[in-house]
N, CA, C and O of each residue as an XYZ file, in Angstrom:
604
protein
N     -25.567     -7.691      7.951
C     -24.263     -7.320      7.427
C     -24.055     -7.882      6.026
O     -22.960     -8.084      5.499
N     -25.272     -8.110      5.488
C     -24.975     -9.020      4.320
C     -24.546     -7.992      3.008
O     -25.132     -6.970      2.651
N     -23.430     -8.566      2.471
C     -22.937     -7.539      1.322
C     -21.591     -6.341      1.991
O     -21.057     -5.473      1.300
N     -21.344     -6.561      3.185
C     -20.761     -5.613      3.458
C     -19.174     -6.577      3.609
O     -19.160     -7.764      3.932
N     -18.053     -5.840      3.327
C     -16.905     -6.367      3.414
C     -15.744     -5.410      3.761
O     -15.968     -4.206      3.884
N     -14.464     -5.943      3.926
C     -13.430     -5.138      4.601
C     -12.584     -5.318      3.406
O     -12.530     -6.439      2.899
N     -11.928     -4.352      2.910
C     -10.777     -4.352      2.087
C     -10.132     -3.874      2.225
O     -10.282     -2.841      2.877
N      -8.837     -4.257      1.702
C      -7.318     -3.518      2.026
C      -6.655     -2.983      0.941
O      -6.144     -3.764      0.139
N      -6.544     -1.446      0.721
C      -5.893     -0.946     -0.269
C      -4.339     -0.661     -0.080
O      -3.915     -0.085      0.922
N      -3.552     -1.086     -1.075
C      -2.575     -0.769     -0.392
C      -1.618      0.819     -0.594
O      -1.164      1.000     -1.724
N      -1.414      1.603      0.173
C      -1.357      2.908      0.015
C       0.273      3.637      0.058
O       0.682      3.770      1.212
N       1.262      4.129     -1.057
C       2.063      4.014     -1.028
C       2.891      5.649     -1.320
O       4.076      5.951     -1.461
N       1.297      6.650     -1.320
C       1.953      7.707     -1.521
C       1.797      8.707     -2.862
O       1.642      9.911     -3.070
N       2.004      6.792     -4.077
C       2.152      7.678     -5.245
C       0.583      7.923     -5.501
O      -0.370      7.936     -4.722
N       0.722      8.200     -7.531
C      -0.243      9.046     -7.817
C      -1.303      7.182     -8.100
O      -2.517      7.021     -7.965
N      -0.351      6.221     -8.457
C      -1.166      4.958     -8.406
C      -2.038      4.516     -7.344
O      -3.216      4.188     -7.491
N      -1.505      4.525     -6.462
C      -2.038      3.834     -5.076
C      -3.894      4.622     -4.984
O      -4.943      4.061     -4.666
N      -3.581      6.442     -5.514
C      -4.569      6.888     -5.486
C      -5.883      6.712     -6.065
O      -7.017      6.796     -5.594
N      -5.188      6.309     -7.808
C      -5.946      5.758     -8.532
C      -6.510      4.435     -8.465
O      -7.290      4.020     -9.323
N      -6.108      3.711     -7.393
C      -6.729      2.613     -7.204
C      -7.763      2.780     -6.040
O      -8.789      2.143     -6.278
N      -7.788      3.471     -4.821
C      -8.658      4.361     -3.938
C      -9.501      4.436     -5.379
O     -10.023      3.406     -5.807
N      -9.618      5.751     -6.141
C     -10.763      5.998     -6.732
C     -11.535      5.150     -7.562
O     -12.741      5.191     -7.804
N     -10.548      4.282     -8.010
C     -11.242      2.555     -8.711
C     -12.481      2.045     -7.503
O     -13.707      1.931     -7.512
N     -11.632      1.876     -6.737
C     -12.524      0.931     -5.861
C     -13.744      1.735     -5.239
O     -14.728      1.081     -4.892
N     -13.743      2.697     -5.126
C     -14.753      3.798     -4.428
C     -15.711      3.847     -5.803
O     -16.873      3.545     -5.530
N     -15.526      4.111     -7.002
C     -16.100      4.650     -7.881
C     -16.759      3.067     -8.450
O     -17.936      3.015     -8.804
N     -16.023      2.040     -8.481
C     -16.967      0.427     -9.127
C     -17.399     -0.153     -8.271
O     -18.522     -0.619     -8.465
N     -16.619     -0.456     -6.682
C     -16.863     -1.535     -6.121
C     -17.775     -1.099     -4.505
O     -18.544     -1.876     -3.939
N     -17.521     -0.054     -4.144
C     -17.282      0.395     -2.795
C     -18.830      0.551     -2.523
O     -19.422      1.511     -3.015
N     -19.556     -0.462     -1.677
C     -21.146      0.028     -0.972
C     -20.804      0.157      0.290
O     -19.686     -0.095      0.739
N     -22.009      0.663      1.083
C     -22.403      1.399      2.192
C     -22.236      0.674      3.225
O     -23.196     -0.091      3.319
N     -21.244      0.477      4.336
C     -21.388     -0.279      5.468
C     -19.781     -1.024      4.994
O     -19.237     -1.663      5.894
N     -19.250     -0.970      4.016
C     -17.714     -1.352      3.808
C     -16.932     -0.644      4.235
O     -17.102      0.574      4.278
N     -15.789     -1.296      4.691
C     -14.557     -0.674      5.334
C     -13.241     -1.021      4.713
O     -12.799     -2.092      4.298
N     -12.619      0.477      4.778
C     -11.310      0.455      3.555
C     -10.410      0.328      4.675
O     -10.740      0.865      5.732
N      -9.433     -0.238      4.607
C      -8.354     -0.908      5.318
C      -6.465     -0.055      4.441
O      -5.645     -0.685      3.773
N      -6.406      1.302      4.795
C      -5.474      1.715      3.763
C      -4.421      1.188      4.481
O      -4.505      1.131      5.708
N      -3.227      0.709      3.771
C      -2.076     -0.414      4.032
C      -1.264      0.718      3.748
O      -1.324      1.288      2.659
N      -0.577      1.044      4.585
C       1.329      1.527      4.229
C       2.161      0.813      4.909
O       2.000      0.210      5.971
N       3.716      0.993      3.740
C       4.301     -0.203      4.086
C       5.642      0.598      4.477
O       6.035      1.457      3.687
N       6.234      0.399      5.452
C       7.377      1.705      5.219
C       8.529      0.989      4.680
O       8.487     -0.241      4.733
N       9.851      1.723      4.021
C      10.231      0.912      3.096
C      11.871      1.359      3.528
O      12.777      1.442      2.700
N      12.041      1.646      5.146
C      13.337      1.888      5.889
C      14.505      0.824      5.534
O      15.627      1.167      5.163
N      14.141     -0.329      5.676
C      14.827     -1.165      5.288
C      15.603     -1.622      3.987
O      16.707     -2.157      3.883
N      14.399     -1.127      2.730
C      15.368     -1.168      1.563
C      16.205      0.257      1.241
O      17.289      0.398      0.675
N      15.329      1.219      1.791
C      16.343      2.781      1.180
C      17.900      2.236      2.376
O      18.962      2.182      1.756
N      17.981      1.931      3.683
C      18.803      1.634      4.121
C      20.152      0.842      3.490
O      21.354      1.108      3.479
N      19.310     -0.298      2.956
C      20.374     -1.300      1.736
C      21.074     -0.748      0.955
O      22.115     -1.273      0.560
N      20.542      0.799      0.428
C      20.774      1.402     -1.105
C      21.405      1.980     -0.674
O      22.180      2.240     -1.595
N      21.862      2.652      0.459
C      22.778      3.848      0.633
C      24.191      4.219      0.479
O      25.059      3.458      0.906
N      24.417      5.053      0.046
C      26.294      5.220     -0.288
C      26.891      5.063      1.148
O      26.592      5.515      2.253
N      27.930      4.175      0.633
C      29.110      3.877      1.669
C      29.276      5.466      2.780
O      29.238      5.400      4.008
N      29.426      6.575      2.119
C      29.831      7.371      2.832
C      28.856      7.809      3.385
O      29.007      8.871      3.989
N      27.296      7.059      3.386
C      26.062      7.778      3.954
C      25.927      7.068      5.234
O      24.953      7.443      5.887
N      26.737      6.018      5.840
C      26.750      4.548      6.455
C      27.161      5.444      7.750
O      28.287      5.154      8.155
N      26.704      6.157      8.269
C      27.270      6.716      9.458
C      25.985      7.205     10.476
O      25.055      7.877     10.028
N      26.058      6.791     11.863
C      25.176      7.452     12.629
C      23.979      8.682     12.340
O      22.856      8.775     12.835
N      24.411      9.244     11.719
C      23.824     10.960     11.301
C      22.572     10.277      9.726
O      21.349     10.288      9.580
N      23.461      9.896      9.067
C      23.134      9.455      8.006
C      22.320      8.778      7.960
O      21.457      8.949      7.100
N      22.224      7.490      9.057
C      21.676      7.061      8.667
C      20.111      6.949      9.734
O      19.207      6.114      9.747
N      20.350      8.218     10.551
C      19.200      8.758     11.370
C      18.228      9.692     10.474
O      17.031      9.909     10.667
N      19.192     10.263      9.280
C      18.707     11.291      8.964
C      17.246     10.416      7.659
O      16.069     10.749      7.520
N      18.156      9.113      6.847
C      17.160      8.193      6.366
C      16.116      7.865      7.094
O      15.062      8.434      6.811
N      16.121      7.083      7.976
C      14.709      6.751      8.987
C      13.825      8.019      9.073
O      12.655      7.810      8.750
N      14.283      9.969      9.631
C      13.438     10.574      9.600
C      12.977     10.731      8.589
O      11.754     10.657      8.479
N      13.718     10.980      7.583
C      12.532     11.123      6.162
C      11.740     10.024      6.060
O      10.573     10.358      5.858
N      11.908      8.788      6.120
C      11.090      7.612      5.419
C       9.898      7.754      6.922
O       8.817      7.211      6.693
N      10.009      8.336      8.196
C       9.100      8.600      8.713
C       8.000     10.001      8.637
O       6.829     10.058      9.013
N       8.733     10.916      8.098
C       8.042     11.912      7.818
C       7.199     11.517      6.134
O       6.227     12.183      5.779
N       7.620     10.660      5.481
C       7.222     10.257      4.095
C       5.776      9.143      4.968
O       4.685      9.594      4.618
N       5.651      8.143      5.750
C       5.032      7.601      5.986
C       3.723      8.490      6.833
O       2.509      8.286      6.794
N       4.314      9.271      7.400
C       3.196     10.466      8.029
C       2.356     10.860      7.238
O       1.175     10.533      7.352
N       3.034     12.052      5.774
C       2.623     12.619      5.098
C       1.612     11.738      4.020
O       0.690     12.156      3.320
N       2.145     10.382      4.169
C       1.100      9.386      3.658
C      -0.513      9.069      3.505
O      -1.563      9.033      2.864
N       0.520      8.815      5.062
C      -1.734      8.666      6.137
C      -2.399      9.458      6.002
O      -3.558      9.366      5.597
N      -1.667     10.690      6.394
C      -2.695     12.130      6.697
C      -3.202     12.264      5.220
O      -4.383     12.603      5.288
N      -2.788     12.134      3.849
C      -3.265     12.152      2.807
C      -4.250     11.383      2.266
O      -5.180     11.806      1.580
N      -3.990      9.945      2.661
C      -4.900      9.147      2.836
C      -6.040      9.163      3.433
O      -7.097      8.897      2.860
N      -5.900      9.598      5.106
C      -7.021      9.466      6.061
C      -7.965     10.987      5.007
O      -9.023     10.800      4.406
N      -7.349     12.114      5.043
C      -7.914     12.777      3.976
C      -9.183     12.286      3.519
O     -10.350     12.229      3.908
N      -8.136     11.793      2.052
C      -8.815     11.301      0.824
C     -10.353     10.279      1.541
O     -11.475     10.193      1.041
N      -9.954      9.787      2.529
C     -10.775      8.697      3.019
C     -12.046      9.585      3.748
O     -13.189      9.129      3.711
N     -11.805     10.642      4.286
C     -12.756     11.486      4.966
C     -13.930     12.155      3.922
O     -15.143     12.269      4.099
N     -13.085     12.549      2.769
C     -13.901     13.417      1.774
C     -14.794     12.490      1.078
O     -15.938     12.769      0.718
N     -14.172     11.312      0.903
C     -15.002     10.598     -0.348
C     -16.171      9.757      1.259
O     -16.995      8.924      0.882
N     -16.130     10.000      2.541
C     -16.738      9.582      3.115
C     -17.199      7.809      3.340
O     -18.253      7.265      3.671
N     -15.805      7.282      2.970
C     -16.192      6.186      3.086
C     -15.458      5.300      4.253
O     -14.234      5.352      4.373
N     -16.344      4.409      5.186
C     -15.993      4.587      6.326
C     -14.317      3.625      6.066
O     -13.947      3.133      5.000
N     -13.693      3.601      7.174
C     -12.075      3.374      6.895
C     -11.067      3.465      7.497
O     -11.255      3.137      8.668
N     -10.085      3.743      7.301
C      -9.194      3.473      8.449
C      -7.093      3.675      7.735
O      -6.740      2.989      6.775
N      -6.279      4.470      8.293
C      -5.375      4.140      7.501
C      -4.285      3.170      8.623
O      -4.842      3.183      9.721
N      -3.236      2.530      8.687
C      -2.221      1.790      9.391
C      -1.067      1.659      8.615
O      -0.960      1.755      7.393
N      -0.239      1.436      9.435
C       0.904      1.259      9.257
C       1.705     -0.218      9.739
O       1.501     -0.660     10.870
N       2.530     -0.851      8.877
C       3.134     -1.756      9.763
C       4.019     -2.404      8.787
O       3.779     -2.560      7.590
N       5.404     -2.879      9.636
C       6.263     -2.906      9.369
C       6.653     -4.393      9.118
O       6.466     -5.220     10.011
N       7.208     -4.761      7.882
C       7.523     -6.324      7.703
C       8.392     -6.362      6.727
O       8.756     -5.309      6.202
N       8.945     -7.756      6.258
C      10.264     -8.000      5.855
C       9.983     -7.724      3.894
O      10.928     -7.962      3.142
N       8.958     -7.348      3.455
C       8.408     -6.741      2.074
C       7.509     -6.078      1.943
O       6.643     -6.438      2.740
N       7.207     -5.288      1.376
C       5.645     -4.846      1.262
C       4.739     -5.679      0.467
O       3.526     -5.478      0.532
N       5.050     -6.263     -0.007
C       4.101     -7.561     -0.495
C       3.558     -8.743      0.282
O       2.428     -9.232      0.288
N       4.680     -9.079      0.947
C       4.804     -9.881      2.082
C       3.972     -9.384      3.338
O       3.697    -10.205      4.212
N       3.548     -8.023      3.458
C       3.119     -7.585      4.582
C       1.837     -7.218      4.078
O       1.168     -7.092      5.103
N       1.352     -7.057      3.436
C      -0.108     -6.476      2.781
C      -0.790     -8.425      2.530
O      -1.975     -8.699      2.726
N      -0.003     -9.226      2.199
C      -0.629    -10.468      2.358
C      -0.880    -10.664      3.416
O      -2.039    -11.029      3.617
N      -0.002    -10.535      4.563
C      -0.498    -10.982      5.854
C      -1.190    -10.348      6.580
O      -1.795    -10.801      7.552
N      -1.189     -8.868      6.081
C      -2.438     -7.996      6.732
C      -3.804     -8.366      6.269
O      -4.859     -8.167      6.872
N      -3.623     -8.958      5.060
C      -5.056     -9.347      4.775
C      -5.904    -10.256      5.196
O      -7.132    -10.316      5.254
N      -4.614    -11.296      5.618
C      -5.129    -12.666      6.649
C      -5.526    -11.932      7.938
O      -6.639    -11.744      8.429
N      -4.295    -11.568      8.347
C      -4.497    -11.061     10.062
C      -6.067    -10.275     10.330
O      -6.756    -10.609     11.294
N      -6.547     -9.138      9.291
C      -7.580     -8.470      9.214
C      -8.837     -9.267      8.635
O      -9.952     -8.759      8.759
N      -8.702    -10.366      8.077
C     -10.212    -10.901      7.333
C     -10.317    -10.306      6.497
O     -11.520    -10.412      6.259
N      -9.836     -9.558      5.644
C     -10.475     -8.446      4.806
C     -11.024     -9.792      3.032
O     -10.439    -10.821      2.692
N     -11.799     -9.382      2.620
C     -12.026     -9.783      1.460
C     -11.311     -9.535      0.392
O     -10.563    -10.417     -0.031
N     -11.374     -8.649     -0.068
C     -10.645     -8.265     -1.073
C      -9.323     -6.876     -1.023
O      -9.232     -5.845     -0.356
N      -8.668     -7.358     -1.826
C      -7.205     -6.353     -2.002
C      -7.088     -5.755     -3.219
O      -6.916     -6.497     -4.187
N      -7.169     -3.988     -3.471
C      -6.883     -3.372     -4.322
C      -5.649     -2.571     -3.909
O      -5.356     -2.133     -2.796
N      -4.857     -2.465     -5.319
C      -3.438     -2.102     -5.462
C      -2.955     -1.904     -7.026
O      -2.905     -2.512     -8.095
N      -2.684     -0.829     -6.516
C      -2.420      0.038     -8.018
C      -0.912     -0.127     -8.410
O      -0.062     -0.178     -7.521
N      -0.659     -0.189     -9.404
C       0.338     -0.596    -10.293
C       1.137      0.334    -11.461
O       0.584      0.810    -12.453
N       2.147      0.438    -11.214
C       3.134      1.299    -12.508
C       3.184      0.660    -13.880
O       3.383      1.120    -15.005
N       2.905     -0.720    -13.352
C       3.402     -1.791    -14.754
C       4.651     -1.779    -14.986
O       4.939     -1.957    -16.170
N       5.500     -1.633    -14.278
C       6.993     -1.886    -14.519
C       7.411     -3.159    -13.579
O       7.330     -3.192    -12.352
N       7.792     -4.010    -14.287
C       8.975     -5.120    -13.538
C       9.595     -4.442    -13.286
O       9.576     -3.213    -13.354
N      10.949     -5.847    -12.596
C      11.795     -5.389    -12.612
C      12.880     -5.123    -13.481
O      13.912     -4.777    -12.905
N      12.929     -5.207    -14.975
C      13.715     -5.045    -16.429
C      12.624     -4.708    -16.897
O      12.378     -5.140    -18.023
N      11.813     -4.023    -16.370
C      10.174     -3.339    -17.055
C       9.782     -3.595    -18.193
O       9.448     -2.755    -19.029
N       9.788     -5.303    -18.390
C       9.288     -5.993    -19.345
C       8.134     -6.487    -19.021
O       7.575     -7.131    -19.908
N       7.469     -6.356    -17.765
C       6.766     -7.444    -17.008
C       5.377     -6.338    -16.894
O       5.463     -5.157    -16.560
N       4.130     -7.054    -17.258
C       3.303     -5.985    -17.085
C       2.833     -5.780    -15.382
O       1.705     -5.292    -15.434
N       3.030     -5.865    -14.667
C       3.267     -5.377    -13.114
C       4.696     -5.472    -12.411
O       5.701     -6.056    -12.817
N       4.506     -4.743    -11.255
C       5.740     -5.201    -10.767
C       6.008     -6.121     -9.499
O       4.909     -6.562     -9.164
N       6.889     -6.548     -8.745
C       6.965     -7.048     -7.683
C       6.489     -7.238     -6.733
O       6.533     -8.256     -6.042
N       5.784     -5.954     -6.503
C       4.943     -6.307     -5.507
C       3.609     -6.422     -5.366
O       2.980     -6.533     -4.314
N       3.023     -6.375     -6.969
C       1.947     -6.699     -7.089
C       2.112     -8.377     -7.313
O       1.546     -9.238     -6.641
N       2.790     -8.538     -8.136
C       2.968     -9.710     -8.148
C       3.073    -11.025     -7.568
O       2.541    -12.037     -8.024
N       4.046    -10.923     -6.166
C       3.851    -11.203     -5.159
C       2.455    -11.370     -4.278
O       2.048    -12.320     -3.608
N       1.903    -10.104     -4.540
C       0.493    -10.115     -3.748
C      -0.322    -11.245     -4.199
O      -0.747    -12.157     -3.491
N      -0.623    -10.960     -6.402
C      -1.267    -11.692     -6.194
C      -1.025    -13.276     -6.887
O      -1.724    -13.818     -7.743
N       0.268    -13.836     -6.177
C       0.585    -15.093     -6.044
C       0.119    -15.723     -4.748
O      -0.513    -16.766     -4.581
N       0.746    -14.526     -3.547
C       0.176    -15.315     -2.245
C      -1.011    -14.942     -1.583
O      -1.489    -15.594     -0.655
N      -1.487    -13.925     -2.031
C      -3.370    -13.359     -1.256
C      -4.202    -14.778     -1.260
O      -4.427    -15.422     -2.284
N      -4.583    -15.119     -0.053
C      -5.804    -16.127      0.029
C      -6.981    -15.652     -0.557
O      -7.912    -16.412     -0.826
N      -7.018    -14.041     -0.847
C      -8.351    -13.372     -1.188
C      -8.373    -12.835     -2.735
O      -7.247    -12.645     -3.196
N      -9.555    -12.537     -3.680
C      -8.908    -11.709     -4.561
C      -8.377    -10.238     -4.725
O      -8.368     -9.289     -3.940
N      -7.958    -10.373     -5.957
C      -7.072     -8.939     -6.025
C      -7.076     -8.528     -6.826
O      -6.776     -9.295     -7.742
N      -7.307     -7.431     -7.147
C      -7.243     -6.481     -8.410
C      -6.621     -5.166     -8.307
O      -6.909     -4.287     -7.495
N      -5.707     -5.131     -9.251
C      -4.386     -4.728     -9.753
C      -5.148     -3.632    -10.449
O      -6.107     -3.890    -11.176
N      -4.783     -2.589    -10.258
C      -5.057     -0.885    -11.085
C      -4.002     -0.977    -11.705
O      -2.983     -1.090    -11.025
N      -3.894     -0.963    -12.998
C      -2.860     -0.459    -13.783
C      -3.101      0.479    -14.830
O      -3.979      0.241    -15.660
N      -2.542      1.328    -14.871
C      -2.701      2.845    -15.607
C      -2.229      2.499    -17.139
O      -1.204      1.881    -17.426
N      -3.113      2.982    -17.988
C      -2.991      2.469    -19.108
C      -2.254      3.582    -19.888
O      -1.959      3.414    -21.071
């Protein structure tokens, strides 16, 4: 098994997350590695954001189905992407109190070696050349990490 490792990309939908998939497949990715695609669902903050008058039973059933049909349409894009480029893998889901916070501890919980995660480069006053939750990642990852950021 020598040379072979588990990594965790973290997978969020956009056109970044993708470009970091093709980073890692195209520099880093050998034969007998396993991609670990991370989604984070993000019910909890669209919940926070919502208009007062959206604060109602209906409303706020109707949030959870989208952010579940958004997390569906995720994987299946992912598991996809993961089928074609043939590299062996895996997509999951799981739910925690950040997505930064939860892609660190998936990385412990899983062993994985290394963490790729693609980046907008926007803070939060998008002065900051990443944002939050890369940032986060790579303050607390026990493992390394490399940050895709689109130039």
């Amino acid at each position: 098994m020598s040379g072979q490792k588990a990594v965790l990309i973290a997978v969020d939908g956009s056109v970044h997350s993708e470009r970091a998939f093709d980073w890692y497949v195209t520099n880093l990715y050998r034969d007998g590695d396993e991609v670990i695609g991370l989604v984070c669902p993000q019910i909890a903050n669209r919940l926070s954001s919502i208009a007062e008058e959206d604060k109602t039973p209906e409303g706020i059933k109707g949030i959870i189905e989208d952010e579940n049909k958004r997390i569906q349409e995720t994987m299946d894009r992912f598991t996809k992407r993961i089928e074609t480029t043939q590299v062996k893998g895996e997509v999951t889901t799981v739910n925690g109190i950040s997505p930064g916070q939860t892609i660190v501890e998936m990385a412990e919980s899983r062993g994985v070696s290394f963490i790729v995660i693609g980046s907008r480069g926007q803070g939060v006053k998008r002065r900051t050349p990443i944002g939050q939750v890369c940032d986060f990642v790579m303050n607390h990852a026990t493992v390394p990490v490399m940050i895709c950021k689109d130039a």
